[in-house]
Structures are given as C-alpha cells and as structure tokens.
N, C-alpha and C positions, 0 to 999 in steps of 0.2 A: 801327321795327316789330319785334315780335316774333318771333325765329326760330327753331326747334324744328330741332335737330340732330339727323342720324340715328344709331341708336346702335349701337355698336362691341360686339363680342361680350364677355357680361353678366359684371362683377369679380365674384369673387369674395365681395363684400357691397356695403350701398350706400353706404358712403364709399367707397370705392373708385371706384364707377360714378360719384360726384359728380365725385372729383378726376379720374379719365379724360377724363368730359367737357369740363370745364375746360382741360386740358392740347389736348385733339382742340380747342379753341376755338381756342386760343392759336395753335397749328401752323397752322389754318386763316387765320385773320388775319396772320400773320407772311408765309406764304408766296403772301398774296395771291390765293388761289385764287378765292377767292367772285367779285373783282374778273372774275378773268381769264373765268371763266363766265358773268357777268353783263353783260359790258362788251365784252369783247375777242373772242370766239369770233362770228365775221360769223352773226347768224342768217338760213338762209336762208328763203327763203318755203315752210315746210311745209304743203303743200295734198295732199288729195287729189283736187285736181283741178286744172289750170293756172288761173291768177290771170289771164295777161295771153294776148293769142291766139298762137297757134301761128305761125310763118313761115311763109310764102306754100308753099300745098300744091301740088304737082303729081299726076297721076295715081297712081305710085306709091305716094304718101300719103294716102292717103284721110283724109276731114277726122274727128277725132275726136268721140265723143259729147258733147254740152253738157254742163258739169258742173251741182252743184247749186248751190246760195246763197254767195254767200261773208259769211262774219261778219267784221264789223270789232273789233279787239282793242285799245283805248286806254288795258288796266291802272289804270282810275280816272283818268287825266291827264283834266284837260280838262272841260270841261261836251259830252260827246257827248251825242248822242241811243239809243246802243245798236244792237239790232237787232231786227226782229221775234219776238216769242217764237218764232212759225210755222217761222220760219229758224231761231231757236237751236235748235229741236224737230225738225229736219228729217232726226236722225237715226234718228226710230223710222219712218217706209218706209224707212229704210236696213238696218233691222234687222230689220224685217218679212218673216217666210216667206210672208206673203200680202198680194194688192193692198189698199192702202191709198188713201185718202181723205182730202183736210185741208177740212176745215171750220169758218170762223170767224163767230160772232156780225156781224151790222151793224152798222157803224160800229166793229170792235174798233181799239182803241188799243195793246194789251200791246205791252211793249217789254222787252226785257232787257238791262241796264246792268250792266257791268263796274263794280264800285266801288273794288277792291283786290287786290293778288296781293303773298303773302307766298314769300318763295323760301326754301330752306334745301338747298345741295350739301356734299355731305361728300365722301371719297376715294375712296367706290364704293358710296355711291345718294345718292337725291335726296328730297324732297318738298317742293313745289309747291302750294298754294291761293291758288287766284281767287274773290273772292266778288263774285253777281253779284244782283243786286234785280229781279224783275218787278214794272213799274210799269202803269198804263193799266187800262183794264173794258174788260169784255167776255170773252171765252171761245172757245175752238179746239180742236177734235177732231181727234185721227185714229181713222181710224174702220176695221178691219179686214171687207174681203169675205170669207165662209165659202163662196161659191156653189162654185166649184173643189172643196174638202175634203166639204162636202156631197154634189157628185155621186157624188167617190168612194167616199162611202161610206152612198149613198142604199139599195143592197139590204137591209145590215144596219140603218140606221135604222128602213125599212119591216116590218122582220122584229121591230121593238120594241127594236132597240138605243140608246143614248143617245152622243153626243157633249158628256164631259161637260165644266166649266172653260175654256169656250174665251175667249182675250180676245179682246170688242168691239169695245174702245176707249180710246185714253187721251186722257184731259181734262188742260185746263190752266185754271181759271177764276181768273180774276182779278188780284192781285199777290201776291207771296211774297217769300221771302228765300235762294237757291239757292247753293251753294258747287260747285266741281269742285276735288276733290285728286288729281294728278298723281305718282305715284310712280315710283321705277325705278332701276337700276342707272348707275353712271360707269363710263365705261373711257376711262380718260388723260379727257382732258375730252369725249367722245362721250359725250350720255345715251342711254338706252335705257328705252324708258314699258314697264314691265309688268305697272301696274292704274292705273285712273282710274275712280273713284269720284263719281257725281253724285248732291251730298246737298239734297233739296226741303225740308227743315225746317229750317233755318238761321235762328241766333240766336231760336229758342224759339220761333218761327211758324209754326199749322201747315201745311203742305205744300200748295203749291196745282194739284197733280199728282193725280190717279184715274186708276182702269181699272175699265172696265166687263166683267163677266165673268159668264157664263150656258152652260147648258148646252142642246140641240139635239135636239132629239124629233121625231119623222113623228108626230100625231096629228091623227085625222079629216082625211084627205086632204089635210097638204100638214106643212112642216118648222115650227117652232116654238120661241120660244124659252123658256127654259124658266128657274128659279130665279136670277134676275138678281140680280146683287149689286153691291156697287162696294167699290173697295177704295182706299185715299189712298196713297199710295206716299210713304216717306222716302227707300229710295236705289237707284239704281243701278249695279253695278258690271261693268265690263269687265277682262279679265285676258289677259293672253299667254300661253299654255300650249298646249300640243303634245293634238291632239284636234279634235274638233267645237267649232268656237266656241258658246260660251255665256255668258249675262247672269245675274247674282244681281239679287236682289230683295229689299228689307225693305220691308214694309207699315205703318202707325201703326193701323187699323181695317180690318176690314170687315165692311160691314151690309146687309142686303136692301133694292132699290132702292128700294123704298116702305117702308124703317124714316124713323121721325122722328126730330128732332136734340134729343129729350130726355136726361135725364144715364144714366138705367139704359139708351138704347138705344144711345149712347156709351160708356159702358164695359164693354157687353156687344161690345159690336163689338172695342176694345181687346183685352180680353180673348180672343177668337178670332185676331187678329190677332199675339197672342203664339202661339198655337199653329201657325197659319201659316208664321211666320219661323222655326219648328224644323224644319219636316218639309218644307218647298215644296224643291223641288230645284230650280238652276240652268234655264235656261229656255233651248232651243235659238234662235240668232239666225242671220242670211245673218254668212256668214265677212266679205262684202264691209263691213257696216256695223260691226261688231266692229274691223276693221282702221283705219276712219274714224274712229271713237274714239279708238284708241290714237295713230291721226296726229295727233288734235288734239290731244290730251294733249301729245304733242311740241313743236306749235305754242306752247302755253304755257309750255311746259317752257322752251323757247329763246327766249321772248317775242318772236316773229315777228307782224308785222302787222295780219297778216291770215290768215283760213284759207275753203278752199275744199272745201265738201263733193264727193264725183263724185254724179255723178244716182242717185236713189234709180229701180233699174229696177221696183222695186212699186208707185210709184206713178203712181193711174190717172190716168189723159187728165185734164186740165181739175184735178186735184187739186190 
C-alpha cells in the first residue's frame, strides 16, 4: 500500500527535497520505526467512553453516565458487517449546541464499512487514512431543536428581527464513499492527533451528506421558517488549538429547497458554493464533541479496536 511520508523542512530546491525524502525513507526502514509504531507500541483501548463496565461501585462511587455507541474498527480485515451509519454519525449531538433528534427512514439499512487504513509515521508527525464505504438505503436525520434559541430571542423576532442561517439538519441519504485523515505530531513514539479531517466525497462520488439550513421569522402570529436551502457537505474538519472549540466546513453546492436537479440549477448551486467556502467562518461546536473527535482520531492513529463515543448530553429522549 502506498505511503505518503511527512515532510522534513522544505531543501532548498526539488532535487534536493527528492533525495532528502529518499534518505528520511531509508533511516526510517533501517531503524525500524514504522515496525516499532505499528506493531510493538501495546495499543490501548482509546474511548471516550469505557468499553467494558466499571468495578463493582459503592456509595462513594457513584455509578457513571452511560456512554454513547461503541464503533467496531476491523481496518478492512475480514468480511465485517460495519456499523450503523446512525452510530458512525453519532458525533454531530455530540457537537451540537442544541437538542438534537435522530431520525431514520423504515426499514433503513446504512451501514459504514472500514475498507482500508493507509499509515505513514515519520520522526515527529504522523498521517493516517481510513477509507470507509456507506452501503444500504434508506436515510437518517439529525435534526436540530431552535425552540430554547427562539424563546430567547422571541422579543426581537416579534419586533421584525430575523434569525438568520440557522442549521436544521444534517442528512445522510443513502451510500457514499467517506475517508477520515488523522494527522499529528510524534514525541519519542507518543502520537498526539491535532486535526482529523472527514472527507464525504471520496474517490469522485458525490457526498452523501446535506444540511438543511433556513432562516427564522415571527410573521402573522407565530415563528416561521423562512428561505430554506440545503447545502451537500464535502468535509469536515476538527483541530486542536487553544480557544473556543470550532468545526471547518467545505460545501460541494448549495441550492434552494425546491431548486431542481437540472444542469444550470447545479452549477448555479456550485457556483455559490465556491463563494460559501471563502467567507463561511469556522462554525462554534460543544468543546465536549470536538474532544471526541480528536479521541477517535487517536483510536486510529494507534489502530485500537474499538472506540467509544461518551453520551451525546443534546440529545433528546427517545433520539
């Protein structure tokens, strides 16, 4: 499988950078590192959430909260069956500043299948791709509550203010082709994830990811929604940085919910969609579900088992 080496601060021209990398290959094979990362470093079960139960609690201990889903991780091995898209997706109420909803089609089948994970460690970073297939019909929402954000800000609505951009929802309809890249720094052989990247258009297919997104009006006695759009989402990424956690976003389209799927209202969409991914700024998420990310990035990183989301506290009963 092919391996993509991280690269050493930039030669002076590009023979140079050839034979550096060549040379950084060599050191790496000779001293065996890849081995000792890949093989020998015990990975342990990175969750954030416990995998197995807790030991027998007494009063002093009070019993912990349930966690969320645990994903099975089988790197391509094997004819597995995967996991629920619902569960691979179980991060966005994790992410969510507001109660969330999961809602799936009758009868859905989706299923998300690990196919392959290409590794590449060097002396001090890393990068990591797993590519993973949704297979199965049917379709799954999460669906975001405004009722909370609305009340607070019901005076100003009523006064003719707008809530505007707010997301709905994000869809997953159908199968697609999804990658996760793992990135990060080595220290002695400790990784450390400090972006993971989840790409929904992989290998030329388009995305089978939306959000729903509208804006919020008081008219004729009661709230309203208003210029609803959807937008296909290609990636999104998590970062480790000092601050307000926050999500990047790149879009492939976006078009009004009752636009058709003819070629000018497709590449007008496109077209918007380029403008989008200049100026949309980073998107605020719970620090809690940012953290979850980076854990599972880990999980991969150290090809560990299994991983365990913690309970997503946004969402609602019965979601």
């Amino acid at each position: 499988m092919a391996t993509d080496h991280a690269m050493e601060p930039a030669p002076s021209n590009a023979g140079q950078l050839v034979e550096t990398s060549k040379r950084f290959a060599r050191r790496l094979l000779t001293s065996g590192l890849l081995l000792l990362v890949g093989c020998f470093i015990p990975a342990p079960r990175l969750v954030a959430g416990p995998l197995f139960p807790p030991p027998e609690k007494t009063e002093a201990n009070p019993a912990p909260e349930s966690p969320g889903p645990t994903l099975r991780l089988d790197y391509g091995r094997g004819e597995s069956p995967g996991n629920p898209v619902a569960e691979f997706m179980y991060f966005v109420p994790l992410i969510s500043l507001e109660p969330v909803s999961i809602v799936k089609s009758p009868g859905n089948t989706q299923r998300a299948r690990m196919m392959s994970a290409t590794r590449s460690f060097a002396a001090r970073s890393f990068l990591v791709t797993c590519e993973f297939e949704f297979v199965g019909e049917g379709n799954q929402q999460d669906v975001l509550d405004h009722t909370e954000k609305v009340r607070r800000h019901e005076r100003e609505l009523k006064e003719g203010g707008t809530l505007d951009h707010q997301l709905g929802s994000i869809n997953v309809e159908g199968a697609g082709s999804v990658s996760i890249e793992v990135a990060g720094t080595m220290t002695g052989r400790v990784p450390t994830v400090t972006e993971v990247r989840l790409r929904f258009n992989g290998r030329g297919q388009p995305s089978p990811v939306t959000i729903g997104l509208h804006d919020i009006r008081y008219f004729d006695g009661s709230f309203r929604l208003h210029n609803e759009s959807v937008a296909r989402v290609n990636t999104l990424i998590f970062r480790r940085k000092s601050g307000p956690s926050k999500m990047d976003i790149t879009v492939a389209s976006v078009k009004r919910k009752d636009a058709g799927n003819d070629f000018l209202k497709n590449l007008m969409g496109g077209l918007k969609a380029t403008t989008v991914n200049l100026f949309m700024p980073p998107i605020a998420v719970e620090p809690a579900g940012s953290e979850a990310m980076l854990n599972f990035g880990r999980a991969l990183a150290l090809e560990a088992p299994a991983f365990t989301f913690p309970r997503a506290k946004n969402l609602k009963a019965g979601g």
